[in-house]
Kinemage of the C-alpha trace (Angstrom):
@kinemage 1
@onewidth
@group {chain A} dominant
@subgroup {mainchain}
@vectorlist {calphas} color= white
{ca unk a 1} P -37.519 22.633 -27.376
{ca unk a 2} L -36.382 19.246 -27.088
{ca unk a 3} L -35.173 17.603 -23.663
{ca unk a 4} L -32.197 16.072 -23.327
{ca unk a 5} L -33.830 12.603 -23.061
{ca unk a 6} L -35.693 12.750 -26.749
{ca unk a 7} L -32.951 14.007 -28.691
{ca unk a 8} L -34.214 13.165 -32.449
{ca unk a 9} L -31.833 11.666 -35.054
{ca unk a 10} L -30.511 14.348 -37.087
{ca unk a 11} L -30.530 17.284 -34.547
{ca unk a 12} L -27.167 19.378 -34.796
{ca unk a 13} L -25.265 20.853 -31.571
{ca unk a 14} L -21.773 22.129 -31.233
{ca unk a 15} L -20.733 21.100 -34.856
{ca unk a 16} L -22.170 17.750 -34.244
{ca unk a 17} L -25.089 15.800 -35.638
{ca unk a 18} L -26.925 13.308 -33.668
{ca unk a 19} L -26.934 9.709 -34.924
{ca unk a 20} L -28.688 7.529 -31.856
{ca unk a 21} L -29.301 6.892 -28.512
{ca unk a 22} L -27.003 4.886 -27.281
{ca unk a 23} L -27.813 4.749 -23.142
{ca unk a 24} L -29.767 6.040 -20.306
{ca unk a 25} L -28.948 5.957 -17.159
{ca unk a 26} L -29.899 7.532 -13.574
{ca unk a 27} L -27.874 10.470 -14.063
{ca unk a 28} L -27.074 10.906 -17.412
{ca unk a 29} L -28.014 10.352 -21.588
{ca unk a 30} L -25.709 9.031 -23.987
{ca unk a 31} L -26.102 9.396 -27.999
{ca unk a 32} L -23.674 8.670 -31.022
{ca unk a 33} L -22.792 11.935 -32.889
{ca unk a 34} L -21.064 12.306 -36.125
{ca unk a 35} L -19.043 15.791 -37.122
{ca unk a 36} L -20.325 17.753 -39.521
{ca unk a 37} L -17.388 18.702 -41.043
{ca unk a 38} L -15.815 14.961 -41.368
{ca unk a 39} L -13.777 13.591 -38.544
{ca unk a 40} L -13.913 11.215 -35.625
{ca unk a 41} L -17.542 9.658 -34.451
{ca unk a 42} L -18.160 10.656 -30.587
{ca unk a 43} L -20.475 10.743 -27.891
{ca unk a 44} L -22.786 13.308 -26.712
{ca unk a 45} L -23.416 13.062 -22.700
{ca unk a 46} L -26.243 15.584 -21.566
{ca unk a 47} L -27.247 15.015 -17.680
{ca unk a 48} L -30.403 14.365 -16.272
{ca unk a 49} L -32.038 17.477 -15.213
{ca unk a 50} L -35.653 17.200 -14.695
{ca unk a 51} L -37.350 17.253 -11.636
{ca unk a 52} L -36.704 13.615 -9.466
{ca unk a 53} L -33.153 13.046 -10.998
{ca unk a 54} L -30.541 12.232 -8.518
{ca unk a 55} L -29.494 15.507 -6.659
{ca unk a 56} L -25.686 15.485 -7.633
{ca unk a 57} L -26.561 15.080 -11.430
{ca unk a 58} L -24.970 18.516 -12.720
{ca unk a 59} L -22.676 19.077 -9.990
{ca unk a 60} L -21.060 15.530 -11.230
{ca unk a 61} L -21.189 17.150 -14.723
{ca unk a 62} L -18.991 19.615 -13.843
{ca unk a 63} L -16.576 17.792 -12.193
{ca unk a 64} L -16.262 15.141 -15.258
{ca unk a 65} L -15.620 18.576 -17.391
{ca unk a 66} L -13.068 19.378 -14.980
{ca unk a 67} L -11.336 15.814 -14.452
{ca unk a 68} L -11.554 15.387 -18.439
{ca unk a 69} L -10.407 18.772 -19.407
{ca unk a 70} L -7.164 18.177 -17.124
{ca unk a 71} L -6.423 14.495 -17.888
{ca unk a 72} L -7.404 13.044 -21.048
{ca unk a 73} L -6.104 13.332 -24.186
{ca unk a 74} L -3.605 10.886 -26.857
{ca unk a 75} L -1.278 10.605 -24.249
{ca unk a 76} L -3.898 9.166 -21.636
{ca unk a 77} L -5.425 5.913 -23.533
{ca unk a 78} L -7.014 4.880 -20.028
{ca unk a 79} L -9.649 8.144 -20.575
{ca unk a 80} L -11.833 9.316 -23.197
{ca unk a 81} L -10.670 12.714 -25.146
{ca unk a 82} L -12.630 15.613 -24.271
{ca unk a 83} L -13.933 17.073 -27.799
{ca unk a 84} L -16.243 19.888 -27.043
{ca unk a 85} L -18.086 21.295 -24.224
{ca unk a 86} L -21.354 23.850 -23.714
{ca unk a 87} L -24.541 24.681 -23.289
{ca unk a 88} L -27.924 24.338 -25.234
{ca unk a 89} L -31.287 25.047 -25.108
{ca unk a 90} L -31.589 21.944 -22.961
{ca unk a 91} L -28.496 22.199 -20.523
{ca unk a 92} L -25.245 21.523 -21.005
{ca unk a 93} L -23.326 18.869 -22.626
{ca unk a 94} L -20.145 17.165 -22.542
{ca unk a 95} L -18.742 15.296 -26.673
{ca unk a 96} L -16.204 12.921 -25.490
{ca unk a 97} L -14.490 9.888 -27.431
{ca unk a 98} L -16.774 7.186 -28.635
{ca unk a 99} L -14.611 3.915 -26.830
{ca unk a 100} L -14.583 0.818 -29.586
{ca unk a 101} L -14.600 -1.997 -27.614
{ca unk a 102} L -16.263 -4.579 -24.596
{ca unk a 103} L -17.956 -3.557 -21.839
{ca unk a 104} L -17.026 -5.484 -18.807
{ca unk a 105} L -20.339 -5.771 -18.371
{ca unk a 106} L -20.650 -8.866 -20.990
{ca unk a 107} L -17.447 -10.206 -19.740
{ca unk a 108} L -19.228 -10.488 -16.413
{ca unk a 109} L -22.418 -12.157 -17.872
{ca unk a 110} L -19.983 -15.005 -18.354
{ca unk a 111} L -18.937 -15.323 -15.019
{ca unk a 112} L -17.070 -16.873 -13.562
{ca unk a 113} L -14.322 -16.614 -16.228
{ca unk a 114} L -10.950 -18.801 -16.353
{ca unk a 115} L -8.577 -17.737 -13.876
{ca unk a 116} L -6.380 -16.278 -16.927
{ca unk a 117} L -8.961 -14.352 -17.979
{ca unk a 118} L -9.609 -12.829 -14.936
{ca unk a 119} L -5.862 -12.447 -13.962
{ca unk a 120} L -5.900 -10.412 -17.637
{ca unk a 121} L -8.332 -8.396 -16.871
{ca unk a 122} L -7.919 -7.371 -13.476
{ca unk a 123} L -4.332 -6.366 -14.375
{ca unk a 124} L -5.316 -4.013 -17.147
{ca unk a 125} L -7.847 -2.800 -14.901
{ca unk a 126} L -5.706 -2.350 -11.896
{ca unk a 127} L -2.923 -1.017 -14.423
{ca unk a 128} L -5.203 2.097 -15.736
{ca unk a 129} L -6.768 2.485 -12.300
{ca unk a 130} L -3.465 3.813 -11.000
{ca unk a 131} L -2.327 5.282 -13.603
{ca unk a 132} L -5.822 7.728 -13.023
{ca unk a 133} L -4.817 8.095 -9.243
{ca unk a 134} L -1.429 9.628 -10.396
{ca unk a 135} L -3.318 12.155 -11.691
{ca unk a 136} L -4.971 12.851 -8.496
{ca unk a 137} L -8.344 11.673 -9.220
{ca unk a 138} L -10.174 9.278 -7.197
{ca unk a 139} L -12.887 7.090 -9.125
{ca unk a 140} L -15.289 6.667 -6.893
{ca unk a 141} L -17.961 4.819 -8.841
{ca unk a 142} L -16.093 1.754 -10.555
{ca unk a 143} L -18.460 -1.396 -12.227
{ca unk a 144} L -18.142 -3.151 -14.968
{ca unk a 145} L -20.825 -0.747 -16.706
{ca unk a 146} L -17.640 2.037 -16.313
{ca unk a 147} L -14.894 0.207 -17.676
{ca unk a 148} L -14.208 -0.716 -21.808
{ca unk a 149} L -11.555 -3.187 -22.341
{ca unk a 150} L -10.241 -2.490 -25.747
{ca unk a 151} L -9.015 -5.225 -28.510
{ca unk a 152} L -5.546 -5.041 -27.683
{ca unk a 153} L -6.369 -6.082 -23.915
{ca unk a 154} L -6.121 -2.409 -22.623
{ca unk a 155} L -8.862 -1.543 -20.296
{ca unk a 156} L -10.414 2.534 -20.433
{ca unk a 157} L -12.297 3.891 -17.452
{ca unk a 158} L -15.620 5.941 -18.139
{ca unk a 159} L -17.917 8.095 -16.265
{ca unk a 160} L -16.414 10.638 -13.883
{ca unk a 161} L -19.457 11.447 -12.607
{ca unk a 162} L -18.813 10.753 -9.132
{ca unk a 163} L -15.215 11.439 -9.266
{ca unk a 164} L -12.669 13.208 -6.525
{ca unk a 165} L -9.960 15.286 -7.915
{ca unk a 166} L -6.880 15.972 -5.480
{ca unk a 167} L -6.691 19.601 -6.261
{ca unk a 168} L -10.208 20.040 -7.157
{ca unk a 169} L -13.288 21.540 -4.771
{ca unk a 170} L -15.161 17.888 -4.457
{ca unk a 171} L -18.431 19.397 -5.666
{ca unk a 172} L -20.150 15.769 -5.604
{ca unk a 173} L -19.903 15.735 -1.854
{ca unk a 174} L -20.946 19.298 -1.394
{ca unk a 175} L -23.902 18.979 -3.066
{ca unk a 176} L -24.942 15.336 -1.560
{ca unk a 177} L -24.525 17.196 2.212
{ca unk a 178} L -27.010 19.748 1.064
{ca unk a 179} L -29.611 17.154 0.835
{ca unk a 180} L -29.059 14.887 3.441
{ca unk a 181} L -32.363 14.334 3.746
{ca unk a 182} L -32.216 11.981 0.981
{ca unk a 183} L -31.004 8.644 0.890
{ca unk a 184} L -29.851 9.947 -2.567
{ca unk a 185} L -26.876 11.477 -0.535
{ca unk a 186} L -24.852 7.744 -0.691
{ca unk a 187} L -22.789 8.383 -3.230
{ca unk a 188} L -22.046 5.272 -5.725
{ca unk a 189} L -23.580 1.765 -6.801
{ca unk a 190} L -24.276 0.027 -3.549
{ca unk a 191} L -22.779 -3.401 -4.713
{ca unk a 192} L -19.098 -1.805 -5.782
{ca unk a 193} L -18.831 1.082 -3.009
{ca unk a 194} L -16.053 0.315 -0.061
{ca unk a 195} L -16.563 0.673 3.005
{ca unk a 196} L -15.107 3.995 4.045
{ca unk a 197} L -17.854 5.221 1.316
{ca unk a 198} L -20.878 4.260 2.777
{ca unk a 199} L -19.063 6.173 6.027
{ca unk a 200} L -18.897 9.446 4.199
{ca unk a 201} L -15.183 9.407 3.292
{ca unk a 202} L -13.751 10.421 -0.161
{ca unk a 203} L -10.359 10.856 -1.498
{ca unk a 204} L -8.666 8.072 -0.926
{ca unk a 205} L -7.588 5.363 -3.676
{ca unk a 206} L -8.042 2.483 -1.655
{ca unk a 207} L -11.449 3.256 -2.356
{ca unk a 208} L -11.357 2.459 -6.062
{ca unk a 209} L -8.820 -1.023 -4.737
{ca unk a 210} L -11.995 -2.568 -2.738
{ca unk a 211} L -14.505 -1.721 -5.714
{ca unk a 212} L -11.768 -3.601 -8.160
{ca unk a 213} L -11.585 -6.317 -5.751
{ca unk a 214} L -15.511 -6.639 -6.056
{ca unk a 215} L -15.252 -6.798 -10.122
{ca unk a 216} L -12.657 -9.899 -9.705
{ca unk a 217} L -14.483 -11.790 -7.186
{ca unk a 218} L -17.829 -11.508 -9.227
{ca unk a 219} L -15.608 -12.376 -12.184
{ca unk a 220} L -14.072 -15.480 -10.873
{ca unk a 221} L -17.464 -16.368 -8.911
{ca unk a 222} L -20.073 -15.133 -10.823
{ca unk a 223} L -21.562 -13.721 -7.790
{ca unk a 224} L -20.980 -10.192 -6.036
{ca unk a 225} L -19.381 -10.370 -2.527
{ca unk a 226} L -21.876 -8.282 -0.703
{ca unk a 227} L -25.076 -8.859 -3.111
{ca unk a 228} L -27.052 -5.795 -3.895
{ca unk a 229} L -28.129 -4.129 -0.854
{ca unk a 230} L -31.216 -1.977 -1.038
{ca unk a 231} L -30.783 -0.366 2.436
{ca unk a 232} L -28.775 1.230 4.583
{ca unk a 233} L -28.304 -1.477 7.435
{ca unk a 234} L -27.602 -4.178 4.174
{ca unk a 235} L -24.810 -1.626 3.245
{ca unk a 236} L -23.517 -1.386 6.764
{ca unk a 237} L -22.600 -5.043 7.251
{ca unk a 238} L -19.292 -4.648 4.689
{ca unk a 239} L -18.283 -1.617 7.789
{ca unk a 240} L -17.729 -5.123 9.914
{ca unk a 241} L -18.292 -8.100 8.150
{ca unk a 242} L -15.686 -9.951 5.273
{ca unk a 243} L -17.292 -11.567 2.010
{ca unk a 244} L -17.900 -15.106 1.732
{ca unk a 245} L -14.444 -16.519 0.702
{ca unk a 246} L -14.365 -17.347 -3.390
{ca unk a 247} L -12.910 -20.545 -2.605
{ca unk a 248} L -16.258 -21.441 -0.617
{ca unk a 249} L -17.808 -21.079 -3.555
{ca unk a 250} L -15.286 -22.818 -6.227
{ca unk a 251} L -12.965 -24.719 -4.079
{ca unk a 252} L -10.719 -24.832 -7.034
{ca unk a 253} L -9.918 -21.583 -7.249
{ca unk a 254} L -6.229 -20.588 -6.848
{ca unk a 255} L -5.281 -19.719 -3.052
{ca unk a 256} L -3.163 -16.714 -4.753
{ca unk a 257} L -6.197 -15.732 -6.615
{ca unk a 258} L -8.336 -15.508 -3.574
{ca unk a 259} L -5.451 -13.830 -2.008
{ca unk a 260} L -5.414 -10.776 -4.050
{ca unk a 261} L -8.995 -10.666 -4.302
{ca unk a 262} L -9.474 -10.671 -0.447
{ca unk a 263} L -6.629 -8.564 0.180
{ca unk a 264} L -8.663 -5.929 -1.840
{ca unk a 265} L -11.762 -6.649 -0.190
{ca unk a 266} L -10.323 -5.919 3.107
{ca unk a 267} L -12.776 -4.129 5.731
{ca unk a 268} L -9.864 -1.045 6.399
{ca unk a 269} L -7.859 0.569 4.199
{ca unk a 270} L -5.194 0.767 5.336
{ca unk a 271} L -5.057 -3.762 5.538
{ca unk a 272} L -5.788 -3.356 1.487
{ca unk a 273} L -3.368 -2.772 -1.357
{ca unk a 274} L -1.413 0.785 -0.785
{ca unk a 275} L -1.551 1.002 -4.729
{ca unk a 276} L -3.590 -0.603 -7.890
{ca unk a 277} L -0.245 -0.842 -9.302
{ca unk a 278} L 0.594 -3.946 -6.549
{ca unk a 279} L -2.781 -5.265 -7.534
{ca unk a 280} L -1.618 -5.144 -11.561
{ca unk a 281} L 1.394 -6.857 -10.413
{ca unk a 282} L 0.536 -9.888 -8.607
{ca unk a 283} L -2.123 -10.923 -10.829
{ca unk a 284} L 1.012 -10.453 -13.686
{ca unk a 285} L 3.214 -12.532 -11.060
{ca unk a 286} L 0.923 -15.300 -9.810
{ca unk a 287} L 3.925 -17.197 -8.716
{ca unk a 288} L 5.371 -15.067 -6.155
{ca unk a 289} L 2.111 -13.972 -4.509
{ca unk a 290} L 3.043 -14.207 -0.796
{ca unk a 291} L -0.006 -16.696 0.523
{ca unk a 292} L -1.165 -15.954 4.171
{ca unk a 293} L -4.267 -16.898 6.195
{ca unk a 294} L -6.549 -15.202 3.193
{ca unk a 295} L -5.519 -18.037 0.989
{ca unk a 296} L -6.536 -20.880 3.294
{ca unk a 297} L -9.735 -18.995 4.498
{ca unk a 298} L -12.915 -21.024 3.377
{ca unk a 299} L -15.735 -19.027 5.746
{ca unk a 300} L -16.356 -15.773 6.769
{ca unk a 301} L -15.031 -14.468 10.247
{ca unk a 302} L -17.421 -14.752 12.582
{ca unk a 303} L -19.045 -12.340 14.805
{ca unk a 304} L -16.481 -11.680 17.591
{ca unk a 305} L -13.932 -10.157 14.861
{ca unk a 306} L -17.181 -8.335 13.670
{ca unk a 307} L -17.903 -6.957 17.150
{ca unk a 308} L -13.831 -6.243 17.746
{ca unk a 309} L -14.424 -3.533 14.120
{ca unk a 310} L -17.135 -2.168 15.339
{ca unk a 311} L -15.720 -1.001 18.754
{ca unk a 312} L -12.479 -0.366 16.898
{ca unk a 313} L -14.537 2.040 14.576
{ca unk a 314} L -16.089 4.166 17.483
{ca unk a 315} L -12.891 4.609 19.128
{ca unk a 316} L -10.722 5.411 15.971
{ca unk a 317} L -9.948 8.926 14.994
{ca unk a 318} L -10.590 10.337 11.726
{ca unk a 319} L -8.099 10.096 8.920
{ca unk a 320} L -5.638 12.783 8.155
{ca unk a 321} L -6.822 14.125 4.264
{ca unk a 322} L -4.476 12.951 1.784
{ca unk a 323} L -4.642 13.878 -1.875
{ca unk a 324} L -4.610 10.578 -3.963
{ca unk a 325} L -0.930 11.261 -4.927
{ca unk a 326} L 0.503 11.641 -1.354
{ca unk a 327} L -1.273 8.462 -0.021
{ca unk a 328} L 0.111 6.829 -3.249
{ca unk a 329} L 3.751 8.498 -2.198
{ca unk a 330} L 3.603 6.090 1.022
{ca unk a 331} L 3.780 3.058 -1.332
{ca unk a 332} L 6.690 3.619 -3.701
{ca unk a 333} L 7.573 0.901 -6.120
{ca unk a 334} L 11.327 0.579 -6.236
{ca unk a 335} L 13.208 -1.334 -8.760
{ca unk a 336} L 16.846 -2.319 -8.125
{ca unk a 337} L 18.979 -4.063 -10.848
{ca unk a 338} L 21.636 -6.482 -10.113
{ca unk a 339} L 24.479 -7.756 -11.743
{ca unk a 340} L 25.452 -10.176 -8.894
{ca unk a 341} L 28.138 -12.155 -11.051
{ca unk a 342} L 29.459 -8.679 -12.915
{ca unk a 343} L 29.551 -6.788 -9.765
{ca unk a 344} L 32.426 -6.020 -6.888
{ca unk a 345} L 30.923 -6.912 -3.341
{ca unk a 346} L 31.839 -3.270 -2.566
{ca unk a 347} L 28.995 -2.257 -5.311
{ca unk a 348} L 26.750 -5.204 -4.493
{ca unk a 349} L 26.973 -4.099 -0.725
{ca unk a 350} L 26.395 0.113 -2.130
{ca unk a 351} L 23.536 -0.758 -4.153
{ca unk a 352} L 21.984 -2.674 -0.725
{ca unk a 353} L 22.839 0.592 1.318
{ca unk a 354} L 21.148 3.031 -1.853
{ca unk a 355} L 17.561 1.140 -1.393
{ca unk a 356} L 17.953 0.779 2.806
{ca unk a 357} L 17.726 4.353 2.708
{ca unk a 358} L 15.022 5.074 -0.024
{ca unk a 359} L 12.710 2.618 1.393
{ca unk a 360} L 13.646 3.944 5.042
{ca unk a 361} L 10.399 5.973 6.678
{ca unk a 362} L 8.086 4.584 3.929
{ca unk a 363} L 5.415 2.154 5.417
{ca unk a 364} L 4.224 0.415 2.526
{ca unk a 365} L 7.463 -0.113 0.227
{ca unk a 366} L 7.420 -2.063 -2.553
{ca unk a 367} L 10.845 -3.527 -3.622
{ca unk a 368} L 10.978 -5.243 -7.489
{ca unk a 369} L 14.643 -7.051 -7.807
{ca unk a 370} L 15.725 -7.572 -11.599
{ca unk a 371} L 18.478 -9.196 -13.742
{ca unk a 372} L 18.870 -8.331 -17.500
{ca unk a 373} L 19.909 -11.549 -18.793
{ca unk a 374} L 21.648 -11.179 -22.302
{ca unk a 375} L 21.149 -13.948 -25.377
{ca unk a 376} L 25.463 -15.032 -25.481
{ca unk a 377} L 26.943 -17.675 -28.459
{ca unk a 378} L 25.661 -20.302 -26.217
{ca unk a 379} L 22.159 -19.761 -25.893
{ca unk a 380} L 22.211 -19.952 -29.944
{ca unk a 381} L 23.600 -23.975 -30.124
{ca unk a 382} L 21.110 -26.686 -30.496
{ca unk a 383} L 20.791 -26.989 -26.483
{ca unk a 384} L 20.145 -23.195 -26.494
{ca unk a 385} L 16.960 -23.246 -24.378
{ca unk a 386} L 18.045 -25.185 -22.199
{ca unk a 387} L 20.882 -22.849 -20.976
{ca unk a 388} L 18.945 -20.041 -21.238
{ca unk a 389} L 16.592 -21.949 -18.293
{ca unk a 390} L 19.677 -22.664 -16.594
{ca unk a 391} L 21.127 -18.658 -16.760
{ca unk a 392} L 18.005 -17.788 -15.263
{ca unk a 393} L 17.250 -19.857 -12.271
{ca unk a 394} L 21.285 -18.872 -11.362
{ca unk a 395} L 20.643 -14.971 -11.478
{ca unk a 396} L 17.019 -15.360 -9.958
{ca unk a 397} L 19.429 -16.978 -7.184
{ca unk a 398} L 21.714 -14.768 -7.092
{ca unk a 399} L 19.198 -11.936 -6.819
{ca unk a 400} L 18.106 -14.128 -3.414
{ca unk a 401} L 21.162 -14.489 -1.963
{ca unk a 402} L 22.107 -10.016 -2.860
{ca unk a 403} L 18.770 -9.312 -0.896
{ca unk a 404} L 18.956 -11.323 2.224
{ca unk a 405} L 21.338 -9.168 4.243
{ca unk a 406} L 18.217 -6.359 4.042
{ca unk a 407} L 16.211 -8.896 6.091
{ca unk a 408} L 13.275 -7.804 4.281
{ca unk a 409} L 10.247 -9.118 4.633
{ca unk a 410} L 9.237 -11.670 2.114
{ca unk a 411} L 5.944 -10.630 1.017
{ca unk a 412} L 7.437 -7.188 -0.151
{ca unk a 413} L 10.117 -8.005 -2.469
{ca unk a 414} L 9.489 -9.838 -6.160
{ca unk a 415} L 12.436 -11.231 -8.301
{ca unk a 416} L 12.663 -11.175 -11.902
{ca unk a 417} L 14.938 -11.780 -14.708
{ca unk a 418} L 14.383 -9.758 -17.983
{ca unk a 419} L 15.706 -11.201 -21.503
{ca unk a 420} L 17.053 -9.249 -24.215
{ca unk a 421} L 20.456 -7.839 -25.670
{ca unk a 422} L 19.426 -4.108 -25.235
{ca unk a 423} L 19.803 -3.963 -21.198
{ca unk a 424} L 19.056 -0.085 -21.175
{ca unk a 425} L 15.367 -0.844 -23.062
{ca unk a 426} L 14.672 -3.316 -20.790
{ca unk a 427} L 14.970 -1.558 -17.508
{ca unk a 428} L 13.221 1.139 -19.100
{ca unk a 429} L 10.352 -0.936 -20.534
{ca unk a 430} L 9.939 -2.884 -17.473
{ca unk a 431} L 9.959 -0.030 -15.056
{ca unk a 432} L 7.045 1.781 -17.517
{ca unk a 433} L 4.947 -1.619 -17.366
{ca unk a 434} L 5.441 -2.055 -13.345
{ca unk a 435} L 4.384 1.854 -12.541
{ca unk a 436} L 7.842 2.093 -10.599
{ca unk a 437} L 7.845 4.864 -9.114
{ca unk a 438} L 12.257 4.591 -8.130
{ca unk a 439} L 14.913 2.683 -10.100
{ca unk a 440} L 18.024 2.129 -8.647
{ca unk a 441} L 21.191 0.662 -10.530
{ca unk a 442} L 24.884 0.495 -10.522
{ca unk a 443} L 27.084 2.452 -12.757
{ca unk a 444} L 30.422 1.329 -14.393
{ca unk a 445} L 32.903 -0.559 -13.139
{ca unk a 446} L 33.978 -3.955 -13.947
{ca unk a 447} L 33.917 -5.289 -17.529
{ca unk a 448} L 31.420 -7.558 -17.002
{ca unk a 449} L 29.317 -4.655 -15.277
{ca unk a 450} L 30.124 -2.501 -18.262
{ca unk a 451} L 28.859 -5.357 -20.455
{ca unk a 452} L 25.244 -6.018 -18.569
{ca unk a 453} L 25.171 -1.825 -17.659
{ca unk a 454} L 28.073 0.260 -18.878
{ca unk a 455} L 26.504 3.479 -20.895
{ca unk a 456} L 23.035 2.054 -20.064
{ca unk a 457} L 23.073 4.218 -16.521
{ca unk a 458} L 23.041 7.537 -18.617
{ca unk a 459} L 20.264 6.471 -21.005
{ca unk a 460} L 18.096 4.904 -18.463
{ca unk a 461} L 18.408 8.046 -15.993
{ca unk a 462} L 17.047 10.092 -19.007
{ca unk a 463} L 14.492 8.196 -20.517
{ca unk a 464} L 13.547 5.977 -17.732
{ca unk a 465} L 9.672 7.067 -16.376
{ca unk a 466} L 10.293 7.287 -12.826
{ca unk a 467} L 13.419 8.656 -10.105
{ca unk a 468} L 17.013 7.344 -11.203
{ca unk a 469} L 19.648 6.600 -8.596
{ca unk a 470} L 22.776 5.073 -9.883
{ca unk a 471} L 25.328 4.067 -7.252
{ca unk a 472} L 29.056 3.674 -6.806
{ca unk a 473} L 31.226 1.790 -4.878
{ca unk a 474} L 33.088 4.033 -2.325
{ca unk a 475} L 36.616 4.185 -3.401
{ca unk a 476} L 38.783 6.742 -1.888
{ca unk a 477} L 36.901 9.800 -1.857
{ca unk a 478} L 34.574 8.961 -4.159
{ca unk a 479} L 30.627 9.638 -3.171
{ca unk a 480} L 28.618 6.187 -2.930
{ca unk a 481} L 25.855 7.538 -5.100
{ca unk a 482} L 24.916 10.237 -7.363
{ca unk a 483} L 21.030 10.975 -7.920
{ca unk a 484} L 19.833 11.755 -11.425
């Protein structure tokens, strides 16, 4: 019989022939196979079962079953297809999609990248990482060996091994208890893992934020923020202590840049992104990155802020379990369009009271103000651009002055003006790209609001990926709003 490990060329299994080896890791074996009817190329993924692999080797096997068998498939391009599933005469296997593309792992072996490289990458990375907590599963074990960024820029996440499932027993962590004897029982790559990790805690997406904030800073650096720790007490100083600031390193890095990056590397979740998503968007919208004393930071904190963690940490209760998609419920994105020169103050002032009260009660908000700025006669004459620059910077004003009777706070709210004669395909478009999670618009009334919005409200309430509200001026006895 042959073990999974020395699979020869040739051998068949599940309708599949193998072609070659194509990794080995701690846990796991990869090889090429080839259908033997004709079809699509994939790979054959057989774990590690001999005596001295890691402990959690086939309970991780079934959970990536599991995870796969409920999320992937065409409509997922951010996971590998599932093919076939089973057992042999030397354990069980898993054929998934053979992924055509880069490893991050070269893209790191050039490190540090241009900044707009690694603003390109982190945002498809950030993008597909929370589009894989809205399916309730947690990572876990994210490094550039795990991620494939495709030709067209996309990026697909691999290996589930180590992955949490909101509505799934967590096997993983089950099995690492039972042999908590070993120092096996850490579960991740020491380098990636966040803090709350190391501490025993799983479930949370934050998780998978401070391991993405390690891939940028070791892509714009070169370096990895907390080395490679080989013991326990190495892993314990990211429980207390911040990363060397990137800008230390290369003082001409962008203060946004090491903005994000430390705001993902923070120490406690709950000071990190709520969401990927907000990750994916301010490395899309360098410009209105709000800059606070991250940006300017050039050392580590010392040891007093240390110290102050460490006391915090003893006297802090637990956290209350969330599943992945109820923590991500506590950081809605919510898009609002406005018409601001097409618009009665009555609906202006509506639309302002429609998002008060969806953002009401929600601690970490999100609110995306947009303009659809239409291509008129004008913007066709020889000075054409030039009044197309001028159109925007007047609605990207006028979205300013619709916003500031909220009294929101600044670092919250981005402002953007889409182009295009097709209003309705914009909003929806945009609010697919920004993982909105709430869109809020006005519905007919003027004829300059029925030029900009008019039928769009129906259209974009149906096809639109995400909550519609579309509001109404109160006239009468007319209702403000009506929820679609």
């Amino acid at each position: 019989m042959e073990s999974a490990e020395h699979l020869e060329p040739g051998t068949e299994i599940a309708g599949y022939r193998v072609q070659e080896k194509l990794h080995e890791g701690g846990m796991a074996v990869l090889y090429r196979v080839t259908p033997l009817a004709g079809g699509e190329a994939g790979v054959l993924k057989v774990p590690k079962l001999e005596f001295g692999s890691h402990p959690v080797c086939y309970a991780g096997f079934d959970v990536e079953q599991m995870i796969l068998e409920r999320i992937a498939g065409p409509q997922v391009p951010w996971v590998p297809r599932l093919f076939a599933r089973g057992e042999s005469d030397f354990g069980p296997y898993l054929v998934i999609e053979h992924i055509v593309g880069t490893s991050l792992v070269e893209y790191a072996r050039h490190a540090p990248l241009p900044v707009e490289e690694v603003a390109r990458i982190g945002a498809a990375l950030a993008s597909a990482l929370h589009d894989l907590h809205r399916q309730e599963v947690v990572h876990h074990d994210l490094k550039p060996a795990h991620v494939i960024l495709l030709e067209d820029g996309q990026a697909v996440l691999i290996d589930f091994g180590l992955a949490f499932h909101g509505h799934l027993p967590d096997l993983v962590k089950a099995e690492a208890e039972s042999n908590c004897n070993s120092s096996d029982s850490l579960l991740g790559t020491p380098a990636y893992i966040s803090p709350e990790q190391i501490a025993g805690m799983r479930g949370d997406p934050r998780s998978d934020v401070f391991s993405l904030g390690v891939m940028l800073y070791l892509l714009a650096t070169g370096r990895l923020p907390f080395g490679e720790p080989t013991s326990m007490a190495g892993l314990r100083r990211r429980l207390y202590f911040d990363p060397l600031p990137p800008r230390h390193i290369l003082p001409d890095l962008p203060p946004w840049l090491q903005e994000i990056i430390l705001h993902c590397l923070e120490v406690r979740a709950e000071d990190r992104y709520a969401s990927a998503a907000k990750v994916a968007n301010d490395l899309l919208h360098s410009d209105q990155v709000a800059l606070t004393d991250r940006a300017r930071r050039l050392r580590r904190t010392g040891p007093v802020t240390a110290a102050k963690r460490w006391l915090a940490a003893l006297t802090a209760p637990p956290p209350a379990p969330k599943s992945p998609a109820a923590q991500l419920a506590l950081a809605p994105h919510v898009l609002v369009a406005v018409d601001a020169g097409g618009s009665s103050e009555a609906l202006l002032q509506a639309l302002r009271d429609a998002v008060r009260r969806i953002i009401a009660g929600e601690p970490h908000w999100r609110l995306s103000c947009i303009s659809v700025l239409e291509p008129s006669a004008l913007t066709e004459q020889e000075y054409g651009a030039e009044i197309m620059r001028s159109q925007h910077t007047q609605r990207l004003v006028e979205l300013h002055h619709w916003v500031q009777p909220l009294g929101l706070a600044r670092e919250r709210l981005r402002f953007h003006v889409l182009e295009g004669s097709d209003a309705a395909s914009r909003l929806i478009e945009y609010a697919r790209a920004s993982h909105a999670d709430h869109l809020v618009l006005g519905a007919r009334g003027s004829s300059g609001l029925r030029r900009i919005l008019g039928s769009v409200s129906s259209r974009v309430a149906a096809e639109a990926p995400c909550s519609v509200t579309v509001v109404r001026a109160l006239v009468a006895t007319n209702a403000d709003a009506a929820n679609c």
